[in-house]
C-alpha positions in Angstrom: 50.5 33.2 61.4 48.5 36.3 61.7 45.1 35.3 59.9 45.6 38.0 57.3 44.7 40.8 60.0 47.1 43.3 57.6 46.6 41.8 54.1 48.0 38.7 52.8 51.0 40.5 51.2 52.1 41.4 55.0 51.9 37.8 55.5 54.1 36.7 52.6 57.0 39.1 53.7 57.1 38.3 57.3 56.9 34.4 56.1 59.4 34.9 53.6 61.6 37.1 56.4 61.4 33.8 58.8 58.8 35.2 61.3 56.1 34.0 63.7 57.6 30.4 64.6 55.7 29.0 67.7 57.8 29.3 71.6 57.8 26.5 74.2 55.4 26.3 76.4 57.9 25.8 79.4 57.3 23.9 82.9 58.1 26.3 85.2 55.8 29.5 83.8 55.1 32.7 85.6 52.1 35.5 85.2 53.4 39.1 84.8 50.3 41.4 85.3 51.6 44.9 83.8 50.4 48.1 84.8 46.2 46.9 85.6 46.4 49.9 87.7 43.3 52.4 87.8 44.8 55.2 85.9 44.6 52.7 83.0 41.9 50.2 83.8 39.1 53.3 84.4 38.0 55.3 82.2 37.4 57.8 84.3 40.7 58.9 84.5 42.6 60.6 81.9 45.1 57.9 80.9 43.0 55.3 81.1 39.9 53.3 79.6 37.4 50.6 80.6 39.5 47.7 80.7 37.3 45.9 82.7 36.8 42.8 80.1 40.9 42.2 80.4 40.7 42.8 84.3 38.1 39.5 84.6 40.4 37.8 82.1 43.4 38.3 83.4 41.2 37.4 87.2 40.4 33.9 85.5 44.1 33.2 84.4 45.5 34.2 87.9 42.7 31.5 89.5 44.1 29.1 87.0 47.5 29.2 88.0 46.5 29.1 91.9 46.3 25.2 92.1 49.7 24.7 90.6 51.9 27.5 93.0 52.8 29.5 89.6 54.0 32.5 91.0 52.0 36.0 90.2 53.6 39.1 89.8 52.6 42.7 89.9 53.8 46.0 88.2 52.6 49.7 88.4 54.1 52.6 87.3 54.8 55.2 90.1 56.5 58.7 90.4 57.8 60.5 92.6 56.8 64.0 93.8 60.3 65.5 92.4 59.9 62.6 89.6 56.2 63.6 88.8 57.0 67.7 89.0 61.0 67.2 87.1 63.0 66.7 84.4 64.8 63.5 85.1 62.2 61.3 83.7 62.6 61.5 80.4 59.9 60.0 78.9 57.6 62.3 80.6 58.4 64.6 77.8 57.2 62.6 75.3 54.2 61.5 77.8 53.3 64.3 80.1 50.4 62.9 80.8 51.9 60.2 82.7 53.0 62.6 85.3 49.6 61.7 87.1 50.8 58.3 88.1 52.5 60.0 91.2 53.1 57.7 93.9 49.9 57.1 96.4 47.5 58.2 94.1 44.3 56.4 92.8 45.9 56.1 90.2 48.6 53.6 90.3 46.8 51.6 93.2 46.1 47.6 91.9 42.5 47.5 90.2 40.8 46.2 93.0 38.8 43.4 91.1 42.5 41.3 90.9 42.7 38.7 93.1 46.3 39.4 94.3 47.1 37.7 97.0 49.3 38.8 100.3 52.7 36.9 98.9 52.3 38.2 95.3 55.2 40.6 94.7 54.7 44.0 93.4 57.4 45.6 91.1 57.5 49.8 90.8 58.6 50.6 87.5 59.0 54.2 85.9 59.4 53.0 82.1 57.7 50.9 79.8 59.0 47.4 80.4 58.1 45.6 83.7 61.7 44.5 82.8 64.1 47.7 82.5 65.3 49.4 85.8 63.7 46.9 87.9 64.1 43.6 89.8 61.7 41.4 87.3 64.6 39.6 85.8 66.1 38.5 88.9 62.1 38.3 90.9 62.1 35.7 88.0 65.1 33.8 88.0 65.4 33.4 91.2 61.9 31.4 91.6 63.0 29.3 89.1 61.0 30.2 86.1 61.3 29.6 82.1 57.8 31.0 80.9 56.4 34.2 81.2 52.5 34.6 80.7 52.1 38.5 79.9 48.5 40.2 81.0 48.0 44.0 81.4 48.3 47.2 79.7 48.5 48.8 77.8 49.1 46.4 74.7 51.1 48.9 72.2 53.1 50.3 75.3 53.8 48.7 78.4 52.8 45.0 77.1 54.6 44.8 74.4 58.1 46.2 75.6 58.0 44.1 78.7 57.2 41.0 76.1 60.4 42.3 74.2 62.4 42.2 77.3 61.5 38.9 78.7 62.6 37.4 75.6 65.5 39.3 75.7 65.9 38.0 79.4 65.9 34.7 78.5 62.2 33.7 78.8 59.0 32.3 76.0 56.6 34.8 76.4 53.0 34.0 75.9 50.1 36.5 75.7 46.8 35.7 76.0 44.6 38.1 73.8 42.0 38.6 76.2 44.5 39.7 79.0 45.9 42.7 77.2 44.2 45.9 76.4 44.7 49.1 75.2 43.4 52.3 74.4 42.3 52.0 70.9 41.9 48.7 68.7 44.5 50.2 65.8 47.6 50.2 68.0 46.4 47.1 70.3 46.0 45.1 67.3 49.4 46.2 65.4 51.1 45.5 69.0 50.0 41.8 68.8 50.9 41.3 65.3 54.2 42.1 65.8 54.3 40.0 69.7 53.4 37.2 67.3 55.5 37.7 64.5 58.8 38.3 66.6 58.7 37.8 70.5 56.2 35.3 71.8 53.0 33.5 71.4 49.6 35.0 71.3 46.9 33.0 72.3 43.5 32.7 73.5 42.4 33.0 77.0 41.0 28.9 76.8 44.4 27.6 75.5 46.6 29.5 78.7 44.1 28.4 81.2 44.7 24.6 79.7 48.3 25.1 79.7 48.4 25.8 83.5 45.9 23.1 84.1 48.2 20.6 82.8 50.9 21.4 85.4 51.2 19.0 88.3 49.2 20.7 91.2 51.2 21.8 94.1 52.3 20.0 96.7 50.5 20.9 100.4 52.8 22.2 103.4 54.2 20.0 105.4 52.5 19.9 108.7 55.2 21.2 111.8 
C-alpha cells in the first residue's frame, strides 16, 4: 500500500486495520488546484517555498484535461483587512503568519505560470479545506461531477483537509504526487501516507494524465 515508506510494521497495522483499498476512478472527474498562490509557490515570501516543480505538474494535468471539457477549479486563501488585522479568524492564532494572505496582495494572486483559463472558477476560502465555508461542494455538484483530482498546497495542510472533505462530500479523490507540495519532505510525505491509507488515491503524474486521456473528448459548439 505504502511501499514501506514508515517501516513494514506500520504497514501490517494499517493492513490488519482494513486501510488503503483503491477508489474509482469515476467518469465525470474534476481538478481542484488548492492554494498554488505566490505566498506559497515562492520562496521569496515568508510562507512559501519554490514549488515550481508542482506548478509545471499541476500545468501538464490542467492541459490534459482541456480536450475532454473536465472542468478546473481554483482556490486561494484571502483576508480581509479587519480579517487580516482581528480576532475572528481563529486559526490565525495558531498561524499568524498567514495574516499576510490579505486580500489583493502578491500574495494570494494565481501563480502566473497556471494556465487558468477565463471560465475557470475561483473559490476564496479562509480555512484549510477548499471544501469548508465555501461553494466547492455545490461548484461541484452542480457541473455534474464524481471525481476530484487534488493538486496544490500545501500537502500536510490545505491538500490534505480538502482531500478529507471531498470524500466526506461524496467524491473519490485522487492525488497525483507530483501535483502536491509542501514545505518540508517529513510532513508532505506523512500527509500522503495517510491520503492513501484513508481518503483517496495517490498516484503518479503519468497514470492521471492517462486517466483523463481515456475520456471521450468533448464535443465542439454548435454553430448558431
Amino acid at each position: 500500500m505504502t511501499g514501506g515508506v514508515h517501516g513494514e510494521r506500520t504497514d501490517r497495522t494499517y493492513e490488519r486495520a482494513g486501510f488503503g483499498a483503491p477508489v474509482r476512478r469515476g467518469s465525470r472527474p474534476a481538478v481542484v488546484v488548492v492554494d498554488l498562490t505566490r505566498g506559497f509557490t515562492e520562496d521569496t515570501f515568508p510562507s512559501g517555498a519554490d514549488l515550481t516543480d508542482v506548478v509545471a505538474a499541476t500545468s501538464a494535468l490542467i492541459e490534459a484535461a482541456r480536450p475532454a471539457a473536465v472542468p478546473v477549479l481554483f482556490t486561494a486563501i484571502s483576508y480581509s483587512p479587519a480579517e487580516a488585522a482581528g480576532d475572528a479568524v481563529t486559526w490565525l492564532r495558531k498561524a499568524p503568519g498567514m495574516r499576510a494572505m490579505a486580500e489583493g496582495s502578491d500574495a494570494v494572486a494565481l501563480d502566473p505560470r497556471l494556465p487558468r483559463r477565463k471560465g475557470d472558477p475561483l473559490v476564496v476560502k479562509k480555512g484549510a479545506s477548499a471544501f469548508f465555508g465555501t461553494s466547492l461542494a455545490a461548484l461541484l455538484t452542480g457541473l455534474g461531477r464524481d471525481t476530484v483530482l487534488v493538486c496544490g498546497a500545501t500537502t500536510s495542510g490545505c491538500v490534505r483537509a480538502t482531500a478529507v472533505d471531498a470524500v466526506q462530500s461524496g467524491f473519490d479523490v485522487l492525488v497525483p504526487r507530483e501535483c502536491v507540495g509542501d514545505r518540508a519532505a517529513g510532513p508532505h510525505d506523512a500527509a500522503l501516507f495517510d491520503i492513501q491509507a484513508k481518503y483517496g488515491d495517490v498516484i503518479d503524474l503519468a497514470e492521471a494524465v492517462g486517466y483523463l486521456g481515456r475520456l471521450p473528448a468533448a464535443r465542439p459548439a454548435p454553430v448558431l
